[in-house]
N, C-alpha and C positions, 0 to 999 in steps of 0.2 A: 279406603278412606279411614283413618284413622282420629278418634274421636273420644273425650272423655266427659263425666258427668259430674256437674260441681252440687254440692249441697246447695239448698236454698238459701237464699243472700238476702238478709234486710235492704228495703228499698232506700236509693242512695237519693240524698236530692239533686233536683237540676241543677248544675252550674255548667258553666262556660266552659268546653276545653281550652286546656290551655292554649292546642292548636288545633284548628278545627280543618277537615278532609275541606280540599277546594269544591263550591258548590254549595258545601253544609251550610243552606244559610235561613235554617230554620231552628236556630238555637242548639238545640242535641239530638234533633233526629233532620233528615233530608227532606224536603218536603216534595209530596205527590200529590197528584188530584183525586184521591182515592174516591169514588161514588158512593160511599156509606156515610154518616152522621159518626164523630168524634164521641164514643160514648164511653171510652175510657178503658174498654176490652180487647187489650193488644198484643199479637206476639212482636216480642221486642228482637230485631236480628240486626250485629253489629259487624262489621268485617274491616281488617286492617286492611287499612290503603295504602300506609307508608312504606318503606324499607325499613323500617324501625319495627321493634320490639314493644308492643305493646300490654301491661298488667291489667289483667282482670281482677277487681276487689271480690271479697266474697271472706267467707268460712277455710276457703283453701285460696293461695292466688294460682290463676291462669297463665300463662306465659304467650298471648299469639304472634306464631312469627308470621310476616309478612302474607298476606293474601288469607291467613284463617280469619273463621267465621264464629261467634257463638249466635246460639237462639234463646230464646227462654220466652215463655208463656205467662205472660201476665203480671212480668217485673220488670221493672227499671233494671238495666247495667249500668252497673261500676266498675272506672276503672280509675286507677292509681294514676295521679299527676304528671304529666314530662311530656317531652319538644313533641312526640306522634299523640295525635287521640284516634281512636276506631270513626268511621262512619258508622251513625244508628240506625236505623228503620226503624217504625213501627207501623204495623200491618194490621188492620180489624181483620178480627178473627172470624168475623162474617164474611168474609172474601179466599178464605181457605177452603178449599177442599177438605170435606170430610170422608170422604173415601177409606185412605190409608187409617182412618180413628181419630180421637178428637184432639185437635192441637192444643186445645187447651191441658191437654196430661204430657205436654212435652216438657223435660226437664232443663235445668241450665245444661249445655251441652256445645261444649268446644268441638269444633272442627276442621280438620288439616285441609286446607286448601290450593291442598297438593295433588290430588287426583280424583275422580269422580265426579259426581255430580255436585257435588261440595267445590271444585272447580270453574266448574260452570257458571256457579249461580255468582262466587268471586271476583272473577273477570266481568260479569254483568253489572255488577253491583256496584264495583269498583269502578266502572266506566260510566255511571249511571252516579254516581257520588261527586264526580269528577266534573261533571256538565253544570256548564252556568246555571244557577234557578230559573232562569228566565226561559232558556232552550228546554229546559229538561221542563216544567210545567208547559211548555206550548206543547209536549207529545199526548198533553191531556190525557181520560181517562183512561183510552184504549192503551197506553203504555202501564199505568198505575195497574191495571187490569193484568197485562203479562208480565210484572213483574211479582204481581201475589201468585198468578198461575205456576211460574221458578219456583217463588219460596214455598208454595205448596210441596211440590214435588219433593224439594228436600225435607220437609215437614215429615212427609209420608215415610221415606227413606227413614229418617230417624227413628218415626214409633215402631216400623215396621223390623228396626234391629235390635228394639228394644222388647220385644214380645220374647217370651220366655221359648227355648228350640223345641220342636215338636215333631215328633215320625210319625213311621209305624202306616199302614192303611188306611186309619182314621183320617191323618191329617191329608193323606193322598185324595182322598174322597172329595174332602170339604173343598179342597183345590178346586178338582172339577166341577163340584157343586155349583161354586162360586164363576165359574168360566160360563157352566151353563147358565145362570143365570144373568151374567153380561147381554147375553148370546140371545135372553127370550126376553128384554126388559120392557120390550114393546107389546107383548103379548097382554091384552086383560086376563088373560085367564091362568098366567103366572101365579098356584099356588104350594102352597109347604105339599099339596098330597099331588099335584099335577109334577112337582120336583122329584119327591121318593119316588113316582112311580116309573120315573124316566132312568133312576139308581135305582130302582131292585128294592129298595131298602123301606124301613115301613117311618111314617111321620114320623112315629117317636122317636127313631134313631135320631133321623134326620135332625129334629129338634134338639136331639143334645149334643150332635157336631155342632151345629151355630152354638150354643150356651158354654161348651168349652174354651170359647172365643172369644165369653162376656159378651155376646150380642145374642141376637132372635132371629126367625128367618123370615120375620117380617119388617122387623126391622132393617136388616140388611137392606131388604131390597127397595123398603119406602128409600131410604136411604141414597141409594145408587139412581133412583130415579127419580129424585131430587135434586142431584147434580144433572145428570143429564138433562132436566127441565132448566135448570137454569144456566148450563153450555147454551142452551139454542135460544134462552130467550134476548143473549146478546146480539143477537145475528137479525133477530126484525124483521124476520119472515112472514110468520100465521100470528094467529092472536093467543093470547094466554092460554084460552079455552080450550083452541086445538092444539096447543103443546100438551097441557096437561093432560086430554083424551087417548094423545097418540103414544104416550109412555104409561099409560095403564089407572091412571087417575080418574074415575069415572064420574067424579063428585067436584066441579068445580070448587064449590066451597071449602070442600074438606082439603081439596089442592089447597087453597089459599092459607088455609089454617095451618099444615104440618107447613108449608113455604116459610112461613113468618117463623114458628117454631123453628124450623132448621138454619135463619138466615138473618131473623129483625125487621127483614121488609118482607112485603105483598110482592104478589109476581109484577104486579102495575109498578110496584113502587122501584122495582129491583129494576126493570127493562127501562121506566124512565131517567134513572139514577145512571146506568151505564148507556147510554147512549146520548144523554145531553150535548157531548160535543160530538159523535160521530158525525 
């Protein structure tokens, strides 16, 4: 995939494309049934639908040919006048995945949508831009929902090529660290000294592999098992209570508290928010 990073871009105001992607018929971005509250925290992802050449405005212009994508975290796109406009998204960024790091540090950033998963989510998106409003709102939440799940992924893709290269044993380690810790996230008794003692190695190490990373090794894994709490609370199995027990939470309240911190809603609020139309 091949991909570049524009400087940051004064925000451009709403106006009308001149031609709007068929479908678009929610002014400048496509409308979805997304399950969060409009709070104005968006990453913004645009993709050309036309056979035409589409300009990106900015500090530099963009050039995207046919099927590229950009994204940008928490700005309006701009692009330059004429017969194609981009289809826009915008995506609350409480419905991202934080896994791969926080979308909100993702830069304006063009992408060829020529190969990869940069492909993928193009052809989705572009078919999903393409659908009457009416068709494309009846697939209700649960569509809204796998289509931030895509733009996650390429999200993650993104930050993850944009971290500075790293070798050497150290970063071998933290790999496995990190696998093993997938691997135990159900475990309560997941901690930094139950981790080193599984690597050989003593907490403090251990401590400054995650800090080399810009994270902690409790945060990491509040983290991972916070997404995993809220994968399953879409699905409307067990209650809150026993999601949050069985992935190592042992405080409901305190569940509730980092939830909202990592998300804007309460686990109630989040499980009744996606599942209204299931």
């Amino acid at each position: 995939m091949t991909r570049s990073t524009t400087s940051p871009m004064p925000e451009t105001p709403r106006q009308k494309p001149s031609g709007t992607a068929p479908g678009n018929d929610s002014g400048p971005f496509i409308a979805l049934p997304w399950p969060v509250g409009d709070d104005g925290d968006h990453l913004y992802l645009a993709v050309n639908v036309s056979d035409d050449i589409v300009v990106l405005e900015g500090e530099s212009l963009v050039r995207m040919e046919p099927g590229d994508l950009v994204i940008s975290a928490g700005r309006r796109l701009g692009f330059a006048p004429g017969p194609a406009q981009p289809a826009v998204f915008r995506i609350p960024f409480s419905l991202l995945d934080a896994s791969a790091g926080d979308p909100r540090e993702v830069p304006h950033t063009h992408l060829s949508g020529r190969g990869g998963l940069a492909s993928l989510a193009s052809q989705f998106l572009t078919a999903l831009a393409r659908t009457p409003g009416p068709e494309r709102l009846a697939g209700g939440r649960r569509l809204a929902l796998n289509t931030a799940d895509l733009v996650a992924l390429l999200v993650g893709e993104v930050l993850q090529e944009r971290r500075p290269p790293t070798a050497g044993p150290g970063h071998d380690l933290l790999t496995r660290i990190q696998h093993h810790i997938q691997d135990h996230l159900m475990d309560p008794d997941l901690s930094p000294e139950s981790i080193a003692r599984a690597h050989h190695i003593s907490v403090r190490y251990l401590h400054k592999l995650f800090q080399s990373g810009g994270t902690s090794v409790g945060a990491w894994i509040r983290q991972r098992r916070l997404d995993a709490c809220r994968a399953e609370l879409r699905r409307q199995r067990r209650t809150v209570a026993a999601v949050a027990h069985s992935w190592g939470f042992t405080s409901p309240s305190h569940f509730s508290r980092v939830f909202r911190q990592a998300y804007g809603l309460s686990p109630k609020e989040w499980r009744a928010a996606v599942s209204a139309d299931s």
